[in-house]
TORNU-783826 format. One record per residue: residue number from 1; residue in three letters; x, y, z of N, C-alpha, C in turn. Coordinates in pm, 1 decimal. Layout:
// residues N
     n   res      neast     nnorth        nup     caeast    canorth       caup      ceast     cnorth        cup
   NUM   ALA          X          Y          Z          X          Y          Z          X          Y          Z
...
// end
This chain:
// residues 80
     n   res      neast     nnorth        nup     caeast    canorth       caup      ceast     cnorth        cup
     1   UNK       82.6     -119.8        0.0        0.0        0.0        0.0       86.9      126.0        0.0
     2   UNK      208.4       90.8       27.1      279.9      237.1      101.2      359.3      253.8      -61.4
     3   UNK      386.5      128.9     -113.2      446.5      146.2     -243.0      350.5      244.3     -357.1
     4   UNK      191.4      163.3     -361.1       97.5      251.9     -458.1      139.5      438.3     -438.4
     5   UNK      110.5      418.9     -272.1       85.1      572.7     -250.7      170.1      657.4     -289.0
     6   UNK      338.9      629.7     -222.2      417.7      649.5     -325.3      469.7      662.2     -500.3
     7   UNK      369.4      571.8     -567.3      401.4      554.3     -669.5      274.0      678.4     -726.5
     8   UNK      195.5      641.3     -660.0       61.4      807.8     -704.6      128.8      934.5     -636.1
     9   UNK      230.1      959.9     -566.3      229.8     1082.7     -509.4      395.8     1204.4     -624.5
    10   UNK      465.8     1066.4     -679.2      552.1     1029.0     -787.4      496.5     1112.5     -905.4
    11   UNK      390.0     1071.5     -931.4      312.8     1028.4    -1074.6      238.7     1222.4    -1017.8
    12   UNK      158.1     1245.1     -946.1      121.8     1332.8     -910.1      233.8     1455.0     -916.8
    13   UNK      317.6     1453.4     -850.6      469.9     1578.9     -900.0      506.0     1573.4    -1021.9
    14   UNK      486.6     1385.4    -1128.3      538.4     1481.6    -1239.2      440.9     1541.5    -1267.1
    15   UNK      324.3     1497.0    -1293.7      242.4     1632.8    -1372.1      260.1     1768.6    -1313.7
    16   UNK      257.5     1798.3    -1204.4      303.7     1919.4    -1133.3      410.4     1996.9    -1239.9
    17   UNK      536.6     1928.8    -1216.1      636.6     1988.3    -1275.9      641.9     2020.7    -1409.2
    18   UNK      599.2     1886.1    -1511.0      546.5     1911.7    -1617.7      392.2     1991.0    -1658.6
    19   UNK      290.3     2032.3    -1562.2      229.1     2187.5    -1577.3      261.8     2264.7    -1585.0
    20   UNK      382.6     2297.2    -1437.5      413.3     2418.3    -1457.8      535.1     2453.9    -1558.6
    21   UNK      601.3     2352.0    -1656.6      689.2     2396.2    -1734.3      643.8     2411.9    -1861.2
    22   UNK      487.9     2387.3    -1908.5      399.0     2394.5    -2003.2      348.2     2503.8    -1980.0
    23   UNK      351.2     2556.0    -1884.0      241.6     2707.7    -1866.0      347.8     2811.4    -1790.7
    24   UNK      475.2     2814.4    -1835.9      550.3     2953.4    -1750.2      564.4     3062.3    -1802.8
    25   UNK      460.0     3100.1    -1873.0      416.2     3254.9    -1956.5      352.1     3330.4    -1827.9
    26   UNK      378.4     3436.1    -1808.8      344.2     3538.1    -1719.3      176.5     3565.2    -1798.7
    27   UNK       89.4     3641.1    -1700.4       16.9     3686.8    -1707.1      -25.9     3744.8    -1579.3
    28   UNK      -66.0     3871.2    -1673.9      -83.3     4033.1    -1591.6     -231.1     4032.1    -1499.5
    29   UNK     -262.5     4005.5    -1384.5     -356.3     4007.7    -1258.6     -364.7     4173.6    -1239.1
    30   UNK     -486.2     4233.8    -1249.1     -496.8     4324.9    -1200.2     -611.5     4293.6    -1103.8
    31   UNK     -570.2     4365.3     -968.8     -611.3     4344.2     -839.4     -701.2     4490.4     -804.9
    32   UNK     -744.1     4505.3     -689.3     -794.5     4646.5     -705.2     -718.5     4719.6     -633.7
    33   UNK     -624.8     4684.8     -611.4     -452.2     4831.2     -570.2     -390.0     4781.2     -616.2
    34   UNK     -409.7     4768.5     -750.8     -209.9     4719.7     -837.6     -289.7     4589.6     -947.5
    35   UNK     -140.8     4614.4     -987.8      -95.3     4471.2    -1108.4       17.7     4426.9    -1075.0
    36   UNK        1.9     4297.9    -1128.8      102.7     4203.5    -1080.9      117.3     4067.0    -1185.6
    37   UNK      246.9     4053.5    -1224.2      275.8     3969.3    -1318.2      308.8     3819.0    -1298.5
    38   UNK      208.7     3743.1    -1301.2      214.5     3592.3    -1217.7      234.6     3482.9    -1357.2
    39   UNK      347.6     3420.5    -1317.9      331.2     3261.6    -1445.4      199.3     3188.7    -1357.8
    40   UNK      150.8     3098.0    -1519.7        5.2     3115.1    -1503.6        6.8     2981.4    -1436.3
    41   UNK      104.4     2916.8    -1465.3      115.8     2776.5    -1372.8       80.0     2819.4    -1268.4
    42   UNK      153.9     2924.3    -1168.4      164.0     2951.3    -1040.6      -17.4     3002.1    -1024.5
    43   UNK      -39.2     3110.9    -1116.4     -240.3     3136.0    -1070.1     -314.3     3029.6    -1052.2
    44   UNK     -304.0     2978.4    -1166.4     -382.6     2822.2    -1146.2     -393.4     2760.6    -1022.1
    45   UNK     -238.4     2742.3     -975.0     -220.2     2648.7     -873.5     -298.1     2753.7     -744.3
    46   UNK     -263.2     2868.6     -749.0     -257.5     2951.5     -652.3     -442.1     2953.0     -629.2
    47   UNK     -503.9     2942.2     -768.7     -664.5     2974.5     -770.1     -682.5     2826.7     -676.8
    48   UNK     -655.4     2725.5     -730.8     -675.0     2576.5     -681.7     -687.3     2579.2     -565.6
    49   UNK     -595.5     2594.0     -496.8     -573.3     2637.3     -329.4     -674.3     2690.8     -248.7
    50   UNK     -700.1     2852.6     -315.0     -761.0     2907.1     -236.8     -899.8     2838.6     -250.5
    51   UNK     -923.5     2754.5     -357.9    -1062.2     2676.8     -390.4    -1121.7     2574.9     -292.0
    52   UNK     -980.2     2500.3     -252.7     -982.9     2411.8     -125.5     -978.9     2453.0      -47.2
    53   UNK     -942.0     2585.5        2.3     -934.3     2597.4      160.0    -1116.5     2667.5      150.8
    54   UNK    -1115.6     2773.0       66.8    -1257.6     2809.5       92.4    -1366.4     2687.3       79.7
    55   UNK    -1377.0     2554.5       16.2    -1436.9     2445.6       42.0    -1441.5     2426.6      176.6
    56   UNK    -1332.0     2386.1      234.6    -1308.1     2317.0      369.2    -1381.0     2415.3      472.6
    57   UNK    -1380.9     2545.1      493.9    -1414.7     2644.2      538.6    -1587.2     2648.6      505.4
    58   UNK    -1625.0     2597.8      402.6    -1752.7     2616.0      385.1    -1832.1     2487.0      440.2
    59   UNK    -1775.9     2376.5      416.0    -1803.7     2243.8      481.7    -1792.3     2214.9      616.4
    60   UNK    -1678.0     2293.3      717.5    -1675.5     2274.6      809.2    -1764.0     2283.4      966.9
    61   UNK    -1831.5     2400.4      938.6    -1968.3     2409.1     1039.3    -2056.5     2233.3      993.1
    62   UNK    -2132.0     2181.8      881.3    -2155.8     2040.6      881.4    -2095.3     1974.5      922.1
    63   UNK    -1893.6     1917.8      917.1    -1862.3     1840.9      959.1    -1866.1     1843.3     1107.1
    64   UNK    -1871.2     1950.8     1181.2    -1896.6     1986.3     1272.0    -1963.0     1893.9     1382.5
    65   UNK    -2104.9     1970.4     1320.6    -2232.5     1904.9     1363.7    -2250.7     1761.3     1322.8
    66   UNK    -2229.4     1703.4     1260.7    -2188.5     1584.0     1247.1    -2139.4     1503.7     1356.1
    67   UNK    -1999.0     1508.1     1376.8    -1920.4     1475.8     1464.8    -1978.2     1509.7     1589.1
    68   UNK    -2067.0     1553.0     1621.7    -2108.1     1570.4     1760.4    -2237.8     1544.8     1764.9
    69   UNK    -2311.2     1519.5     1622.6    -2437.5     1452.9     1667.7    -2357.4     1251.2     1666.0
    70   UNK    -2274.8     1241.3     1586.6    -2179.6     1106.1     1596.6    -2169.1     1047.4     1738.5
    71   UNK    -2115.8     1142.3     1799.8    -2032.2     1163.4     1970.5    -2184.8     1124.1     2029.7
    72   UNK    -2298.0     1212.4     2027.6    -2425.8     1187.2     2120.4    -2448.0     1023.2     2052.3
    73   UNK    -2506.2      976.1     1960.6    -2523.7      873.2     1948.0    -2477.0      756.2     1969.9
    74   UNK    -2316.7      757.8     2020.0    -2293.1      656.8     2018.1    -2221.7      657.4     2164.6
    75   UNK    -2295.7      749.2     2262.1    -2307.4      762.6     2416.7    -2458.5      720.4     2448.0
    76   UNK    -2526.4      701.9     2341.8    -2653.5      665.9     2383.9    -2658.8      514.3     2318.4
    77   UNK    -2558.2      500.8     2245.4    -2578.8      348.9     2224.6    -2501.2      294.0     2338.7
    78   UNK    -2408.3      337.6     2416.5    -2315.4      265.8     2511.4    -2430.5      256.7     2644.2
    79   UNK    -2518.2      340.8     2694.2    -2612.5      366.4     2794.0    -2692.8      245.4     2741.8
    80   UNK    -2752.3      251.9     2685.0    -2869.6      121.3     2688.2    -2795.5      -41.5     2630.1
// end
């Protein structure tokens, strides 16, 4: 198992490396105080990111409540 994961985490960097050496053309971000000249590999990756953390952030109040309606239920399965 530890070999697969390795062998997907391998396989996962090259495409990484080979993205970002397919896409290292700058492109111009204008922000609303400034511009700024980002290779587009790096936006991409950079958009990706902030995509997952604002997911996790949006999911997290459910996982939440979850986990603690989890916790009550299975204090009420240990009681009876």
């Amino acid at each position: 198992m530890r070999l697969l994961m390795l062998l997907v985490l391998g396989f996962v960097a090259l495409l990484g490396v080979t993205f970002a050496s397919l896409n290292a053309e700058s492109v111009v971000v204008h922000y609303y105080i400034g511009i700024q000249k980002i290779p587009l590999s790096a936006l991409v990756v950079g958009v990706l990111v902030l995509g997952v953390l604002i997911g996790l952030l949006a999911s997290f109040p459910v996982i939440l409540q979850l986990k603690m309606k989890l916790r009550r239920l299975s204090r009420q399965k240990m009681e009876h």
